[in-house]
N, C-alpha and C positions, 0 to 999 in steps of 0.2 A: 189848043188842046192841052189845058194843063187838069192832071189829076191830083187829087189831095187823099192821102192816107189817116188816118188818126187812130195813134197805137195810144190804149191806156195803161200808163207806165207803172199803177197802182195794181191794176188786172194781172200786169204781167210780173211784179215784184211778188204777189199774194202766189201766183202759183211757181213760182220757182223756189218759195221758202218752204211750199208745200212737199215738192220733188225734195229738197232738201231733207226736210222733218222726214220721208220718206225713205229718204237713202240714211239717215241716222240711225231710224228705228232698226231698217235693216244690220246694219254694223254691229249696233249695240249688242240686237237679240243674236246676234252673231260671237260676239264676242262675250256676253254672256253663256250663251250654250259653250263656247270655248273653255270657258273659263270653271264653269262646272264638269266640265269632262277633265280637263287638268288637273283639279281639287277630287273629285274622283279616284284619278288616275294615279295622285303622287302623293294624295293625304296620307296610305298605308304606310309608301315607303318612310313617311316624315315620324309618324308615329313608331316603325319600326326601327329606327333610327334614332331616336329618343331612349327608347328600349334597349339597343346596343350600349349606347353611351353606360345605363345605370347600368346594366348585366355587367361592362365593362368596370365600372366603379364597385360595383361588390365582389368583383372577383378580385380585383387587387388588394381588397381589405381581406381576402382569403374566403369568401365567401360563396362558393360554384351552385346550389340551392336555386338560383332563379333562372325563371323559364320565360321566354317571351310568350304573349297573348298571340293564337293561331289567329293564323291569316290565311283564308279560302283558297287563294287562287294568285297566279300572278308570279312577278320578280319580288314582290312584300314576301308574299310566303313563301316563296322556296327559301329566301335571306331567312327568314324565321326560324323555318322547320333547322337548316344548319349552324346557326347561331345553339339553338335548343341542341341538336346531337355536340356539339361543342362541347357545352358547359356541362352536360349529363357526363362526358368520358373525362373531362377533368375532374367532375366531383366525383366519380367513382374510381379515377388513380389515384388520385390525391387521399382518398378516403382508405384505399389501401394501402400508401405508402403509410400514412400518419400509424392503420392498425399496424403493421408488421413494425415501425419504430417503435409504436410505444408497448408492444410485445418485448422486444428487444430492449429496452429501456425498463421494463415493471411498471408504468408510468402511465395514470389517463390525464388523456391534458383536457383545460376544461374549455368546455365548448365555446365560450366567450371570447377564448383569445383567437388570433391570426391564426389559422390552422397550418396556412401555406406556408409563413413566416417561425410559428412554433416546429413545424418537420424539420425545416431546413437548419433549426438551430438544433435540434437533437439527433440530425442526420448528421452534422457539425461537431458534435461531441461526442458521437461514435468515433466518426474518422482519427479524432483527438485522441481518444481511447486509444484505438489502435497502433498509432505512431507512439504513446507512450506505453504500448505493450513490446512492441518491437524492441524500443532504449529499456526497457528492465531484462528481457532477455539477454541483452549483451551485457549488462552489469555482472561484475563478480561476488559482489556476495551480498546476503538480507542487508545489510545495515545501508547502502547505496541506494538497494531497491527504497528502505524508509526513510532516506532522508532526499529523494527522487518524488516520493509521495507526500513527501512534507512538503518540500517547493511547489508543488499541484494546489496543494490545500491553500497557500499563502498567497500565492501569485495569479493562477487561473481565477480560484477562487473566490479572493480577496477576503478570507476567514484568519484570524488570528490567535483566537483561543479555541486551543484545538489537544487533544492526545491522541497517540495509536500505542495502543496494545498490545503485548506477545504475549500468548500463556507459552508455558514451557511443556514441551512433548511429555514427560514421564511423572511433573509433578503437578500439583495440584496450585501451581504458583501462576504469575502474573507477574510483567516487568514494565515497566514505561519504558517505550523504546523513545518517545520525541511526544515533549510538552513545550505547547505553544510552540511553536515550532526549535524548540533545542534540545537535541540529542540525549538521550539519559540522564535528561532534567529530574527532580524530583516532584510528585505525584503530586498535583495541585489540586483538581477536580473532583477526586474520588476519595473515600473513605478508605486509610490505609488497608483498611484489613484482605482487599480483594487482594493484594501482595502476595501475601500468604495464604488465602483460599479462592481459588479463581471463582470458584463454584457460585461465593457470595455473588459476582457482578453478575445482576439478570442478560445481560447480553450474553453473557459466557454462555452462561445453564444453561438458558431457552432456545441458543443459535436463531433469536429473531430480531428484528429491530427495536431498538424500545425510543420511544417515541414520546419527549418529557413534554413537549410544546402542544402536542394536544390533550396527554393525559399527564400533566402534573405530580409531582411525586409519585412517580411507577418505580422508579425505582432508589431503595432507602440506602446506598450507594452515594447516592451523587453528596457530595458534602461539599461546596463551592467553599470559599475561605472568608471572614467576617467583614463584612463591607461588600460583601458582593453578592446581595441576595436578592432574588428574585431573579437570579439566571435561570436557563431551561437546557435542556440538553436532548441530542439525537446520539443512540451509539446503535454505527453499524456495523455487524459482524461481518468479518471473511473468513469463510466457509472454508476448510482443507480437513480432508479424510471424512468428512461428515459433521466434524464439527466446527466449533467457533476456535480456529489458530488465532484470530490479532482481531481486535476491535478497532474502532475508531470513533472519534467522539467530538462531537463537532460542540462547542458549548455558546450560547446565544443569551441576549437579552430579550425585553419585549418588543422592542424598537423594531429592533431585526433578524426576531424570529421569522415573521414572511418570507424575507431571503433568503434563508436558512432553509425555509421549508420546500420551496423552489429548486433552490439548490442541490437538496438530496437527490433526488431523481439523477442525477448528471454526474455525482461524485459514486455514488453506487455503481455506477458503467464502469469508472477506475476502476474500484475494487474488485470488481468482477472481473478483470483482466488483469487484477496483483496477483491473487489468490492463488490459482494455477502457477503463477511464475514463480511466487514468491515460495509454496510448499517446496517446489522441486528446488528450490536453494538450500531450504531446511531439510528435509533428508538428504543432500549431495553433506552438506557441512557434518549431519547429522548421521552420518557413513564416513567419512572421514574422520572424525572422532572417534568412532568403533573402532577405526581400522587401525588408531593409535594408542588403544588403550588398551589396557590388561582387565582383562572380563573378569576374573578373581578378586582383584585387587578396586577395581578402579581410576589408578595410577595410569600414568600417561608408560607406554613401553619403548622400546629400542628404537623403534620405528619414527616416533616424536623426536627423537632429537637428531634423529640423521635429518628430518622433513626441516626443520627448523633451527640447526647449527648454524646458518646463516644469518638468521633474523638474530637470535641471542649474543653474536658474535658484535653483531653489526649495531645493537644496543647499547653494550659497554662500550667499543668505541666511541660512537654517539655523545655516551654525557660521563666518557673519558672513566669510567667507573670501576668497581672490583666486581665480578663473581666467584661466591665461595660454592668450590667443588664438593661434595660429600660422599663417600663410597661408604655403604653400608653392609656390612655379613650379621646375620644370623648365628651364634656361634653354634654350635655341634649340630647344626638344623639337621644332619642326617639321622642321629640319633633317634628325632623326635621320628621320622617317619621308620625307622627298623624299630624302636619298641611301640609306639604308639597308632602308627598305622597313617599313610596318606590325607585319610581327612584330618588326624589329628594336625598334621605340616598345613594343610591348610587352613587351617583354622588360625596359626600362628602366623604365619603370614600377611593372611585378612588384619587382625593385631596390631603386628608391627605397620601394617598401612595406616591403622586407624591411628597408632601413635605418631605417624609422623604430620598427618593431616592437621589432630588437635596440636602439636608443636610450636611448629613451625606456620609460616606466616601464608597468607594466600597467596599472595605474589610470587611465592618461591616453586619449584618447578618440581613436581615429583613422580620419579621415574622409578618401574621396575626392572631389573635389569637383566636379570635373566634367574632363575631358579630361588635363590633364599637372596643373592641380592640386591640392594637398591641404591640407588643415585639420587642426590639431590643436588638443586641448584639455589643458591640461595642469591638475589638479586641485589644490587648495590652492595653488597656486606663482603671485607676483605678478608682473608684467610682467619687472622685472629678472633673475627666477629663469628666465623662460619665454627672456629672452634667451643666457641661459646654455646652457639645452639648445636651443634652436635653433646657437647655435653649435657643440654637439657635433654636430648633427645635417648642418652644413655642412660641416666637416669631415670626416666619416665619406661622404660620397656621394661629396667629392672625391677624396675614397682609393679608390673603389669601380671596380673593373673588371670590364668587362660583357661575358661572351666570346661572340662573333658567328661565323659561320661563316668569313668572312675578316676577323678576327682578332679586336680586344677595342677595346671603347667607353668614355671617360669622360666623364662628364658633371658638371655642378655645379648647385647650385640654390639659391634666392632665397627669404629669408623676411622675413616681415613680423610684428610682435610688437604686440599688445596688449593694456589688464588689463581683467578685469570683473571689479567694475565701477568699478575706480578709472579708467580712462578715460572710461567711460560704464554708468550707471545701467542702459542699454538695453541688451539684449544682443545684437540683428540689429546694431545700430549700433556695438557693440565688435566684431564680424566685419568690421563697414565698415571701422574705423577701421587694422585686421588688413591687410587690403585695401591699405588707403591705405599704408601704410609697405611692404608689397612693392613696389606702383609705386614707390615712390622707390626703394627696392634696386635695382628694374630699371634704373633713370634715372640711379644713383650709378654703373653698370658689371658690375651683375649680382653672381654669387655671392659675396653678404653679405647679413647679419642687419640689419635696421634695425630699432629701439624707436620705436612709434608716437611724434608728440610734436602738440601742438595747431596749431602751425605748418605741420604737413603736409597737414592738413587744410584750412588755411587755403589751402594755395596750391594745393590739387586743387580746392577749390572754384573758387578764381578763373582 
């Protein structure tokens, strides 16, 4: 009993490739549909991710304006919708910080640049501002504050031709306080004459900026010196009492006028935080002078040289020097007020001021001392020299006519000469000894010069 099978191995190969081709198809479309539900599922996020990255890329170049494309539904769009409120509250803080700086500043900045990167540097030169308002506060007087504002200009700034300007409170004058950056250099940039009429320089008059780099020859002032043409200039005022107190004048080529122009914006915050400081130096200095001066006269009064006995003392030491003492009388001064009356006294007084002013030299110190007399100091000059200009100064009064309502006044006057400290180490007691030798002038017949000597002292004491 044998059985025989016969399996066809063709039959049976054909349908197992078939089961196979079957179970592929399967997998495929299996992994197909997978594969479009993933693509689906993750394309938004891949795209909104794309989207972050450049949102991300324009915001660091300052840029907060772009918004992602919405996304329906899903972990894409809710990342969306917050990405988008993101960059909406940065471009609307950022857009408020930049307006309140460049409020602050006078300043639009131009929309081209980093806006984030532009704040941060004008946020930066406020702060600057401010720590350089702090240090002129604690300075002691204008001339620190300007040469504190000259170092800003030179060194922050990196400008080199440059002035600042003082008009003077009562006159119609103009001083260079600091050209190119040194201290009461002489006027290099401007046309002498605003010296003497402030009014000429348009920055003064107008209390506005003038502005050479955009409008050329505005103003017919600027006078650069020969070989240096075709410079341009900015002068910005600081404002005190309402008007233009001190300019400042930035002076530029064509090269680096752009700099210049840039620049302004940032140097103007200085000034705007000088101005205030700097006024209230100029009226404290400018009430200290009142408080030492004889309002009649002009003349510096008693007060002045108690404030500053130390400093003139500590002078001659210094460069080992003479000062000549000069005591000044008025001879019969009562006379003139019992026949001619108080204004006529004062009127002679004013006079005798005015003679010793045109005199004698600037540098010499002149004092009213109290009623008809006067004190001078005359600087470096020893006893002999001081007699010399006292006798210019006796002759000149005698020549002097005082015109009065019914008719004209002459008067003469009486001085008395001594040295510090070659008469006296002490310097109240070289004013004594000053003293002492007018009474003898008095006592020899009036207007003359007498040269202190130790014998006169001797015989005032006795």
């Amino acid at each position: 009993g044998a059985i025989t099978i016969g399996i066809s191995l063709a039959e049976t190969r054909n349908r197992a490739l078939a089961w196979v081709a079957v179970l592929v198809g399967i997998a495929g479309f299996f992994a197909v549909a997978a594969l479009y539900l993933l693509r689906r599922q993750y394309q938004p996020m891949a795209e909104v991710a794309l989207n972050v990255e450049d949102a991300v890329a324009r915001a660091a170049g300052g840029d907060f304006g772009m918004r992602l494309p919405a996304v329906r539904d899903g972990v894409a769009g809710h990342i969306s919708a917050g990405v988008n409120r993101l960059m909406k509250t940065l471009d609307d803080s950022v857009g408020t910080i930049n307006g309140k700086v460049e409020q602050l500043m006078e300043y639009d900045l131009p929309r081209s640049r980093n806006m984030l990167l532009s704040t941060l540097e004008m946020v930066e030169g406020l702060v600057d501002a401010g720590r350089f308002k702090q240090a002129i506060e604690e300075d002691e007087s204008k001339e620190e504050i300007y040469g504190r504002l000259s170092r800003i200009i030179r060194e922050r700034f990196d400008l080199d031709s440059f002035s600042i300007y003082e008009v003077a409170n009562s006159k119609n004058h103009i001083r260079a306080v600091v050209v190119d950056g040194l201290p009461e250099a002489e006027i290099r940039w401007c046309d002498q004459e605003i010296l003497v009429r402030a009014d000429a320089c348009r920055a003064r008059r107008t209390s506005h900026m003038v502005n050479a780099i955009d409008e050329p020859r505005i103003c017919s002032m600027f006078r650069p010196t020969t070989g240096e043409q075709g410079m341009a200039h900015v002068c910005m005022p600081m404002m005190q009492s309402g008007n233009a107190g001190c300019i400042v004048q930035l002076v530029t080529t064509a090269e680096t006028a752009p700099l210049v122009r840039m620049l302004v914006p940032f140097l103007r915050v200085y000034l705007r935080e000088t101005a205030p400081v700097l006024e209230a130096k100029r009226l404290m200095e400018s009430l200290r002078e009142s408080s030492l001066q004889d309002a009649m006269t002009g003349l510096y009064n008693r007060r002045f040289i108690e404030a500053y006995v130390e400093t003139l003392q500590s002078a001659v030491k210094r460069k080992d020097s003479h000062l000549a003492v000069l005591m000044l009388d008025v001879d019969h001064f009562k006379k003139v007020n019992d026949t001619h009356g108080h204004d006529a006294g004062d009127k002679v007084l004013v006079a005798v001021a005015g003679v010793l002013k045109q005199t004698l030299r600037k540098s010499d110190i002149l004092v009213r001392f109290g009623g008809e007399e006067f004190l001078a100091f005359l600087q470096d000059t020893a006893g002999d020299g001081g007699v010399v200009a006292a006798e210019k100064v006796r002759t000149a009064v005698e020549a002097l006519k005082i015109a009065l309502p019914n008719g004209t006044l002459q008067k003469t006057i009486s001085i008395g000469v001594a040295d510090f400290p070659e008469d006296s180490a002490d310097f109240w007691e070289a004013v004594k000894f000053a003293d002492t030798a007018l009474y003898a002038a008095k006592e020899r017949g009036r207007n003359r010069v007498v040269r202190f000597t130790s014998d006169l002292w001797k015989s005032d004491k006795a």
